[in-house]
C-alpha positions, 0 to 999 in steps of 0.5 A: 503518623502523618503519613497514615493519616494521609492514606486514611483521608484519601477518597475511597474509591467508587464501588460502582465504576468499572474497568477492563480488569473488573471484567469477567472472563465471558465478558472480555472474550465477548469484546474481543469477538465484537473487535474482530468480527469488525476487522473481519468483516471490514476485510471483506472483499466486495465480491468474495466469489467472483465468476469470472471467465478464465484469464485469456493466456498465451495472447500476443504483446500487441493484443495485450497494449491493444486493450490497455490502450482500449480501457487506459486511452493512450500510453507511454510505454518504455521498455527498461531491462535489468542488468546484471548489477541489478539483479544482485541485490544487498540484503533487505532491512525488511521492516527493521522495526527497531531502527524505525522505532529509534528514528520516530522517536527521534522525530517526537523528540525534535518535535517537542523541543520545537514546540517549546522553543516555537508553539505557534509555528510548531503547532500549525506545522502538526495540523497541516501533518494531521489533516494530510494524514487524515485526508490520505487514510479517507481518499486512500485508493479512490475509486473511478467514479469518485476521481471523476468529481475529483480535481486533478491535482488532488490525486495520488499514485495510489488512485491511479493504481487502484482506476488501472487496476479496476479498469484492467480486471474487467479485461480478466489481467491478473492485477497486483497492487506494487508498493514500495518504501525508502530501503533505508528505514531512517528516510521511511518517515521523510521520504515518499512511499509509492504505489503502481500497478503491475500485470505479470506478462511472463517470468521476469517480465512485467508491464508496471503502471505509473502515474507519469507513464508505463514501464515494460520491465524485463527483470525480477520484480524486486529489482524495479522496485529498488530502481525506479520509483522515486529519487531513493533507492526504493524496496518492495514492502514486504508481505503487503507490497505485492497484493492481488487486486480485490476491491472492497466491500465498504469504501473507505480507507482502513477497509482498503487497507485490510483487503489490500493486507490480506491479499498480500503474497510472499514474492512475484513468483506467486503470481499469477501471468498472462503467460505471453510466450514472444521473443524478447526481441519482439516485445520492443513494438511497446515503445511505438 
């Protein structure tokens, strides 16, 4: 009986709040189409049909380190060559979205007994993850005029890609955005990510831009990714690790992301090349 009059003395509920469950079927799919018509148009490059003149193909290795020095001013570049071990690559975990799960909760887990045993330290430690990540999302892939108001000190290797990018386009090279991650899942929340810029000079040869230097690398694309990069053995993300160039309409960061997303392609054997047809041996004038 007490247990009745209990649930009799529970506030009855409001007739006129609502929730997504009290919704008509029309007035969800209204809402769904306002969330993706969104995301689509915030996917929207920001020249959807460029004209363009045809890449210039069969050019030279000097007449190609010409204009990048003309559009980049001076570079470093230093040929690497794949061996045979690197090209006998192990499996890719790929995104392994299980054990990233395990590892992120583990992280939440520790965090929360650190905020128990230390709130104050605990808590300052989050804000300065919270503003970092919330400054990397805004300033993600910074545009040329905006590095140039920018200090220096500030900039991330996915700005330098992006000004590569922007400043090669215009010399009509078939630019990608390379991105790799820690190989192993578990570092992926400790370890650095990375972004370059890479031109396809012919098959197995690339001229990959970093922001400590140039690279001139003869081999897959996937075994730079794994070599060079960062003090882990690294992997090119895959679907979105290797994105046809395209700027974005609206310049902030999610927009970037999602063009960045839907220009993704499956491997470097999509894409496309400058076609350079020298002997290996003459690439070498890349060092000089």
């Amino acid at each position: 009986m007490e247990k009745l009059s209990a649930l009799e003395r529970r506030r009855p509920r409001r007739s006129d709040r609502s929730s997504i469950t009290n919704l008509s079927i029309l007035r969800r799919i209204a809402m769904l189409g306002v969330l993706v018509g969104g995301i689509e148009e915030l996917a929207q490059d920001k020249d959807p049909h460029p004209q363009r003149a045809p890449v210039t193909r069969n050019q030279t290795m000097e007449d190609v380190l010409y204009q990048c020095r003309a559009a980049l001013g001076p570079l470093n570049v230093v040929e690497r060559r794949a061996t045979p071990e690197d090209e006998h690559l192990p499996p890719d975990p790929g995104i392994a979205p299980v054990r990233m799960t395990g590892t992120a909760a583990s992280k939440l887990w520790k965090i929360c007994k650190n905020f128990c045993s230390s709130p104050s330290d605990t808590a300052g430690e989050i804000s300065d993850d919270v503003r970092a990540s919330v400054r990397y999302v805004r300033d993600y892939r910074m545009s040329e005029e905006k590095v140039q108001t920018t200090d220096s000190a500030l900039l991330d290797c996915n700005d330098y890609a992006n000004i590569t990018c922007q400043k090669l386009e215009r010399l009509r090279f078939p630019m990608y955005l390379l991105s790799t991650w820690p190989e192993d899942p578990q570092l992926r929340f400790d370890e650095g990510w990375h972004q370059m810029a890479a031109c396809k000079l012919a098959d197995d040869c690339y001229l990959i831009f970093d922001d400590h230097g140039q690279t001139l690398w003869q081999g897959s694309l996937q075994s730079f990714g794994r070599k060079y990069g960062s003090k882990v053995t690294m992997r090119i993300i895959p679907r979105v690790g290797i994105s046809a160039f395209a700027e974005p309409k609206y310049d902030n960061g999610i927009s970037k992301f999602l063009v960045q997303t839907k220009h993704g392609i499956a491997d470097e054997h999509e894409m496309q090349s400058l076609d350079i047809h020298e002997r290996r041996e003459s690439f070498r004038i890349a060092s000089r």
